[in-house]
ZAGUSE-167750 format. One record per atom (N, C-alpha, C): residue number from 1; atom name; x, z, y. Coordinates in nm, 3 decimals. Layout:
! ZAGUSE-167750
{node NUM, 'CA', {X, Z, Y}},
...
END
This chain:
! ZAGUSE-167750
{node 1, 'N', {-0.196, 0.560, 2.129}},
{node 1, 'CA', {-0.255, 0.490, 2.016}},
{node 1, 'C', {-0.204, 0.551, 1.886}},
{node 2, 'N', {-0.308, 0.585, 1.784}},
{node 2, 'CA', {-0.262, 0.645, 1.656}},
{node 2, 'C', {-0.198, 0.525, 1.517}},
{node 3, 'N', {-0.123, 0.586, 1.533}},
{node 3, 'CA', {-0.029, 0.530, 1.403}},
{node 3, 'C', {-0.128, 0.518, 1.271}},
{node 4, 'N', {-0.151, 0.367, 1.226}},
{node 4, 'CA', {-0.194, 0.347, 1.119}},
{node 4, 'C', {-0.123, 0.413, 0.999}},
{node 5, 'N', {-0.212, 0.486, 0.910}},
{node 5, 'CA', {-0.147, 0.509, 0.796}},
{node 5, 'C', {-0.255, 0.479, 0.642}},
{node 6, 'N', {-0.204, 0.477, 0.524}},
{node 6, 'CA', {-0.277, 0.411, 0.437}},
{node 6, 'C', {-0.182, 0.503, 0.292}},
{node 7, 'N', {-0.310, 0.478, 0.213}},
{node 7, 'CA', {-0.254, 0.553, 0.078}},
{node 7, 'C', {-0.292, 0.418, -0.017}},
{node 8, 'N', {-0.197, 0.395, -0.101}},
{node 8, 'CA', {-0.222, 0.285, -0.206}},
{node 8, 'C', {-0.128, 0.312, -0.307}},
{node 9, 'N', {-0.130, 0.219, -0.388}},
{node 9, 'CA', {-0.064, 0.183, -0.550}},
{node 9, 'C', {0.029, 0.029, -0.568}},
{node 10, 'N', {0.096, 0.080, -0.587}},
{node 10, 'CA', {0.215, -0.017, -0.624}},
{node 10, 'C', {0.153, -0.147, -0.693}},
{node 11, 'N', {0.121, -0.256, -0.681}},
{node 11, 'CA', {0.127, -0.321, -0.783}},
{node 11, 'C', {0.209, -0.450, -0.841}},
{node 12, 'N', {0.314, -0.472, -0.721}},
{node 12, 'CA', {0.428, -0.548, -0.751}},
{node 12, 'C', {0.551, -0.515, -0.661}},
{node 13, 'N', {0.659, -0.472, -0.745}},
{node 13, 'CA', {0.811, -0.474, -0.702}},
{node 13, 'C', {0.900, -0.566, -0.765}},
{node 14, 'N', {0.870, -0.707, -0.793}},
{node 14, 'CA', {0.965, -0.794, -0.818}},
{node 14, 'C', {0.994, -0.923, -0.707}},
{node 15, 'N', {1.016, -0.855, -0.532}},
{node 15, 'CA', {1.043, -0.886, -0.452}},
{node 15, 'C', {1.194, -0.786, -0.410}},
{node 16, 'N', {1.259, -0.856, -0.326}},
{node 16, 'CA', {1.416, -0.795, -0.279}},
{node 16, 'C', {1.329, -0.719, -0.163}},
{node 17, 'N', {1.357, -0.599, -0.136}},
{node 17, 'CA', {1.331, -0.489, -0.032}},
{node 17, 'C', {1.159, -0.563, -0.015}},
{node 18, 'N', {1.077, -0.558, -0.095}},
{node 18, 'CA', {0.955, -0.559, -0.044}},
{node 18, 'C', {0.866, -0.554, -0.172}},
{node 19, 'N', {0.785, -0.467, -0.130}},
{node 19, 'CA', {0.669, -0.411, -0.275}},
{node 19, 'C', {0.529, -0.478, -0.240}},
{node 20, 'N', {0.412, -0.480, -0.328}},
{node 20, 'CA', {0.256, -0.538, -0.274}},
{node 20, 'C', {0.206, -0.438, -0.304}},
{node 21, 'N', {0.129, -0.348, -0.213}},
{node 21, 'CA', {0.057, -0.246, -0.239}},
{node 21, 'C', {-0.069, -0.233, -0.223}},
{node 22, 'N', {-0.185, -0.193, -0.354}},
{node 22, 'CA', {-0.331, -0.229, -0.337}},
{node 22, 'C', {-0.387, -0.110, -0.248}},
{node 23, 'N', {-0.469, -0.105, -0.155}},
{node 23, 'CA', {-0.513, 0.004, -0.101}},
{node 23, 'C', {-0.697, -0.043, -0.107}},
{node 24, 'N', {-0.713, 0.071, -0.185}},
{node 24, 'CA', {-0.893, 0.058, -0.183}},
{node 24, 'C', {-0.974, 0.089, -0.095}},
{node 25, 'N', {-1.054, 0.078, -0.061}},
{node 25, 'CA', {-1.127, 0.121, 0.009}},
{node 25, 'C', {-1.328, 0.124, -0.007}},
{node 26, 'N', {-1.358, 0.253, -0.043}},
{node 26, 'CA', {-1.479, 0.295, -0.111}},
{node 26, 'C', {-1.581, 0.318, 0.003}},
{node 27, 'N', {-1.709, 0.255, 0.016}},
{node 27, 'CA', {-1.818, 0.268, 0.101}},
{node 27, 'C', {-1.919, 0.255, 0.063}},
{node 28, 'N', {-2.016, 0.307, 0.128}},
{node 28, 'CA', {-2.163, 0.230, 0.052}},
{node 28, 'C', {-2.197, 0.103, 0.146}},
{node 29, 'N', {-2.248, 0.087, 0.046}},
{node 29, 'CA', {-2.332, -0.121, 0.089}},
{node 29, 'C', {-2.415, -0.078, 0.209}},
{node 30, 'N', {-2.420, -0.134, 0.302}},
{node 30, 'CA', {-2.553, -0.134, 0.417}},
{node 30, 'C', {-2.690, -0.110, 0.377}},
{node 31, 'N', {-2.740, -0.250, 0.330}},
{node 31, 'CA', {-2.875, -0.207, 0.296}},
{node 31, 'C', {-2.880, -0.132, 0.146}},
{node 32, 'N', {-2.821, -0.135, 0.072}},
{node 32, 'CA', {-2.855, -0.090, -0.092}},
{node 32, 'C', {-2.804, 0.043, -0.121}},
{node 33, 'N', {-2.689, 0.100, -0.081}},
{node 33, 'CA', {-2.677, 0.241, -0.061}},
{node 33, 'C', {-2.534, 0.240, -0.153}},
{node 34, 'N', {-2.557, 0.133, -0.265}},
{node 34, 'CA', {-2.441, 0.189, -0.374}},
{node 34, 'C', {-2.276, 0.154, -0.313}},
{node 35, 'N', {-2.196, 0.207, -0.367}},
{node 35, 'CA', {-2.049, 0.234, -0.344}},
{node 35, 'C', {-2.004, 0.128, -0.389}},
{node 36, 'N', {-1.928, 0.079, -0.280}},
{node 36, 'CA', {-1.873, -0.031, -0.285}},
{node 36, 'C', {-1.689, -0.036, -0.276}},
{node 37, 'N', {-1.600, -0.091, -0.396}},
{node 37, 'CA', {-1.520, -0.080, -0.369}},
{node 37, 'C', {-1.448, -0.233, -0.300}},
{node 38, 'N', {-1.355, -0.202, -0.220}},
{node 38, 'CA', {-1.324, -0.358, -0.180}},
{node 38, 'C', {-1.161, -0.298, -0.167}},
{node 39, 'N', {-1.091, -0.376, -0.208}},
{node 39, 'CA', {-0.932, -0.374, -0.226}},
{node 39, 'C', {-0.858, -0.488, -0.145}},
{node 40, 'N', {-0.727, -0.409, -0.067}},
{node 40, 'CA', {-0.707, -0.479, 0.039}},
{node 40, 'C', {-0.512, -0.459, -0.007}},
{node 41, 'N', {-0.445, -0.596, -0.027}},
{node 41, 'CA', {-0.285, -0.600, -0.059}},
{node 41, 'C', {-0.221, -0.617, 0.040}},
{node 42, 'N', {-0.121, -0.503, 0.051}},
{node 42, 'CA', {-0.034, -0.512, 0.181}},
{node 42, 'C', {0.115, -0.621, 0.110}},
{node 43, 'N', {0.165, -0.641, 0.174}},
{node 43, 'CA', {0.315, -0.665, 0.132}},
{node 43, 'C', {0.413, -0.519, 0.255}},
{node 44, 'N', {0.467, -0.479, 0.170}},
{node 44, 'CA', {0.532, -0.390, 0.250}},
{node 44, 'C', {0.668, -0.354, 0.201}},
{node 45, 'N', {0.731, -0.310, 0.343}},
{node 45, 'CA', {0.909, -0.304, 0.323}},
{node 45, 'C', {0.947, -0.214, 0.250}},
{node 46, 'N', {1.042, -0.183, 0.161}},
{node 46, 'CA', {1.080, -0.072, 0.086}},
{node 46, 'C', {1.222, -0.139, 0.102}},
{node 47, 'N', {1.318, -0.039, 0.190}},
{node 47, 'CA', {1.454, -0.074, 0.226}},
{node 47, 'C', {1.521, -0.029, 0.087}},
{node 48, 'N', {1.538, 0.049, 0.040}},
{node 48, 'CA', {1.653, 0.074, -0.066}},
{node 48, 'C', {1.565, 0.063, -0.178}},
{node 49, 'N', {1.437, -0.028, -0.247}},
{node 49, 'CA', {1.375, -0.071, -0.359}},
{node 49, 'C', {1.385, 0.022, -0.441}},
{node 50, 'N', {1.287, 0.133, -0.424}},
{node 50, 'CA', {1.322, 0.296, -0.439}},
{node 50, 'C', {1.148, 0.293, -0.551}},
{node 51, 'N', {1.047, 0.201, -0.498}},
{node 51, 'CA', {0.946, 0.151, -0.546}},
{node 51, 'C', {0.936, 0.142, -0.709}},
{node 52, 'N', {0.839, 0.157, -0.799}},
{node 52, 'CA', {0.801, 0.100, -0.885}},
{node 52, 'C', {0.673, 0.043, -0.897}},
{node 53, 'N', {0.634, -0.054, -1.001}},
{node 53, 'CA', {0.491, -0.039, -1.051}},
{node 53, 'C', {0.449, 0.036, -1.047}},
{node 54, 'N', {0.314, 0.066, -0.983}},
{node 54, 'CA', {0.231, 0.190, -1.059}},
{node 54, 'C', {0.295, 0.418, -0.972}},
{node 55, 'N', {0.351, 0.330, -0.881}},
{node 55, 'CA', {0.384, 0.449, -0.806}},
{node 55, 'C', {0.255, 0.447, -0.707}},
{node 56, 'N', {0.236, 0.556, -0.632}},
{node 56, 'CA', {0.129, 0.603, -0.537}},
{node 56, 'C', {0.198, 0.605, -0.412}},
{node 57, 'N', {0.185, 0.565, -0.292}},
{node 57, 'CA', {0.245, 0.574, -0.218}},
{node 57, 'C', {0.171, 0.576, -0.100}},
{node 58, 'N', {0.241, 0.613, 0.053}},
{node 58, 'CA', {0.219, 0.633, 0.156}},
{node 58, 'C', {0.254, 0.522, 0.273}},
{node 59, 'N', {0.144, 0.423, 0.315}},
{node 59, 'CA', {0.255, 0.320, 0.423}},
{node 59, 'C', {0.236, 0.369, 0.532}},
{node 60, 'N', {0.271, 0.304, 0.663}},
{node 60, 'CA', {0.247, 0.289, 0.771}},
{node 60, 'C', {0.276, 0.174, 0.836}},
{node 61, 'N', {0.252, 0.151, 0.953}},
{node 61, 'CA', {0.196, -0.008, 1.010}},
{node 61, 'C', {0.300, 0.004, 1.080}},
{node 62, 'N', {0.382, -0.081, 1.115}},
{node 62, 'CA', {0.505, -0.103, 1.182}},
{node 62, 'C', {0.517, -0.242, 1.269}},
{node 63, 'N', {0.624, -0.269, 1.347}},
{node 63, 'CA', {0.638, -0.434, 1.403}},
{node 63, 'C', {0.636, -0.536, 1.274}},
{node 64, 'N', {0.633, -0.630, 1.334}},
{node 64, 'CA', {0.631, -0.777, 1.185}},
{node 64, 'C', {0.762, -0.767, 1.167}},
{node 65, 'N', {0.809, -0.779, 1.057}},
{node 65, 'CA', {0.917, -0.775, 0.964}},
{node 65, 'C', {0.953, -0.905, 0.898}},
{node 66, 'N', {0.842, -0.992, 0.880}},
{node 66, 'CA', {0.871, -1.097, 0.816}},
{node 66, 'C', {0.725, -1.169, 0.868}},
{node 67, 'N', {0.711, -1.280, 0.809}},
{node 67, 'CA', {0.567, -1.354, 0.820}},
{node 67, 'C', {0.425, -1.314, 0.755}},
{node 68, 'N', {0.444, -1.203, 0.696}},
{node 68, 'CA', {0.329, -1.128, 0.610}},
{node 68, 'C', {0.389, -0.990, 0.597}},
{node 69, 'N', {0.475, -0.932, 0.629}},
{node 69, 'CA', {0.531, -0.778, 0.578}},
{node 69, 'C', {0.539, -0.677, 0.725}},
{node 70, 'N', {0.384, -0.614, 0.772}},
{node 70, 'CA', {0.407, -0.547, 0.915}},
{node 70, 'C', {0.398, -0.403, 0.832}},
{node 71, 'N', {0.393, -0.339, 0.739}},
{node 71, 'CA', {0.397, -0.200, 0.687}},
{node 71, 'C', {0.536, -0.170, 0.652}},
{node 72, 'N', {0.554, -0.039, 0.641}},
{node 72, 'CA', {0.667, 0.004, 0.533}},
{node 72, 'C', {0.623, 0.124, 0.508}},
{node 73, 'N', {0.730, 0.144, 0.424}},
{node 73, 'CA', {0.669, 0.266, 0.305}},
{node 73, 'C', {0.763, 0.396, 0.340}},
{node 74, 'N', {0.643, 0.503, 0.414}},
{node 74, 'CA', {0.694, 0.649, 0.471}},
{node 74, 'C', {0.722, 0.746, 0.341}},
{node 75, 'N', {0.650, 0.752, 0.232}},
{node 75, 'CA', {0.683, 0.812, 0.099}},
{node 75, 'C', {0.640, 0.810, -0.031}},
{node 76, 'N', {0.695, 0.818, -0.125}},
{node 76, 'CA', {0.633, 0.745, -0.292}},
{node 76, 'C', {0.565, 0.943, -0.253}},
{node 77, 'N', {0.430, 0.942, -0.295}},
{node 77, 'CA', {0.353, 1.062, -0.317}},
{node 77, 'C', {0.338, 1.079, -0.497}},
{node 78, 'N', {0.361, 0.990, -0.573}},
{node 78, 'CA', {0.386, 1.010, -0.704}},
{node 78, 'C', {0.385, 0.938, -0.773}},
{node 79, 'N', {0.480, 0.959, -0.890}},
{node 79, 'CA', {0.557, 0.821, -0.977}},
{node 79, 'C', {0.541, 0.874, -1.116}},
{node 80, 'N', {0.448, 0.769, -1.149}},
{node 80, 'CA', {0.408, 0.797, -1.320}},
{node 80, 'C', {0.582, 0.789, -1.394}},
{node 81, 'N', {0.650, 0.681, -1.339}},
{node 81, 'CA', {0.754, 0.617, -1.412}},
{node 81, 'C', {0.856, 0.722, -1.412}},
{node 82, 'N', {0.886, 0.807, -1.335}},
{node 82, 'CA', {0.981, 0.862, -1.370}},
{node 82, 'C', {0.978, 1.046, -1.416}},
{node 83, 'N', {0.867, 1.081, -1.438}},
{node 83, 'CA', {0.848, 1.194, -1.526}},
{node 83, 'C', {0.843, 1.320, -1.459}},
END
């Protein structure tokens, strides 16, 4: 079985070891054709809160961790915040 993986954006780190990350996802509509975006929030683990706002990042799907937190975060792919 292949390992879920997902690319998203930071959009909250004011949790202890755990970030909310938006991951989009772009399709066209069935019958109408146009592109549809629909956005889907993970809660996911970030052990050493290494995370910011607005970082790009890499998850993957892991065991449950908590009551909502089954991802964690394999690598920040790029961080506006730190230059």
């Amino acid at each position: 079985m292949a390992v879920k993986e997902r690319l998203g954006l930071v959009v909250s780190d004011k949790m202890e070891k755990t970030v909310v990350v938006a991951v989009e996802n772009r399709a066209p509509h069935p019958k109408y054709g146009k592109i549809v975006v629909k956005t889907r929030r993970y809660k996911v683990h970030d052990e050493e809160n290494r995370c910011q706002t607005g970082d790009r990042v890499r998850i993957q799907e892991t065991r449950p961790l908590s009551r909502t937190k089954r991802w964690t975060i394999t690598e920040i792919v790029s961080s506006p915040n730190r230059g």
